[in-house]
C-alpha positions, -999 to 999 in steps of 0.1 A, spaced: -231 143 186 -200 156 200 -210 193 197 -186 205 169 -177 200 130 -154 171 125 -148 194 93 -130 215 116 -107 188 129 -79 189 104 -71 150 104 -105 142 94 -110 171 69 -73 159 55 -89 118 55 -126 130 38 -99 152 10 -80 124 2 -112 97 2 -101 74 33 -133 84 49 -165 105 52 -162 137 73 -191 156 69 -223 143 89 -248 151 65 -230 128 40 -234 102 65 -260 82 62 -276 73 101 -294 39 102 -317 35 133 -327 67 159 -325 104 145 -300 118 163 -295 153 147 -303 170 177 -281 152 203 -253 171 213 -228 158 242 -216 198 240 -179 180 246 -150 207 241 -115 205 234 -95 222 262 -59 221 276 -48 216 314 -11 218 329 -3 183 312 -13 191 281 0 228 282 33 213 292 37 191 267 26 211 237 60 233 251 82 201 247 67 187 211 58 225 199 75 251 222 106 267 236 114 232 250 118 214 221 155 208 221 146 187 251 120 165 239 141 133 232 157 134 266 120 138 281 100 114 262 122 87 243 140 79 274 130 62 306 121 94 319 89 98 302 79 68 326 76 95 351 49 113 330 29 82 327 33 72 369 20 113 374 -10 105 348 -21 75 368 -20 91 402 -39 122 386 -67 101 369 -71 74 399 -62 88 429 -76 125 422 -98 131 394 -116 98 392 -126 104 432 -131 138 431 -150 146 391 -151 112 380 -173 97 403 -197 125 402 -199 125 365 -209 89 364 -239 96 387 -250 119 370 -255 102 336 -265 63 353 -302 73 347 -299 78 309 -310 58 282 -278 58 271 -260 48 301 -283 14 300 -274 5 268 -236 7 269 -245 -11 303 -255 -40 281 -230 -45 256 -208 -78 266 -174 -64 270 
């Protein structure tokens, strides 16, 4: 539904190897609505976060990664992340995403679930 094989995600092909789960859709059997051809068309990308620390856990800057992130410091990252997500994204792409999906089908029903 996501628009890609999970078989391609190498924690789930690794879990469906080793039998802690099934990985492969069409060994999965759907109860209820056919949903074959729903596809969400979601994709994987990176943005500065993301690009920054892949060069702290992966990169050139990995010497410095228990200073950055198992040290108060890393409380930094996680005060930038909020501002970014509720002060900019949410009003700006956030908003207008939710608008454009309350009119779905599927939008009513996770509307109903009791949280």
């Amino acid at each position: 539904m996501m628009g890609f094989d999970p078989m391609d995600i190498e924690c789930i092909r690794i879990a469906h190897e080793q039998g802690l789960g099934v990985g492969r859709p069409a060994e999965i059997e759907v109860v209820g609505e056919d949903i074959s051809e729903v596809n969400f068309h979601f994709r994987q990308t990176d943005n500065a976060v993301s690009r920054v620390g892949k060069q702290f856990w992966f990169g050139p800057l990995k010497a410095l990664q228990f200073l950055m992130f198992h040290t108060p410091i890393v409380y930094f990252f996680i005060f930038g992340s909020f501002l970014y997500h509720d002060y900019l994204w949410w009003p700006i792409e956030g908003k207008r995403r939710m608008r454009a999906i309350a009119d779905t089908e599927w939008y009513r029903l996770f509307q109903s679930y009791r949280l």
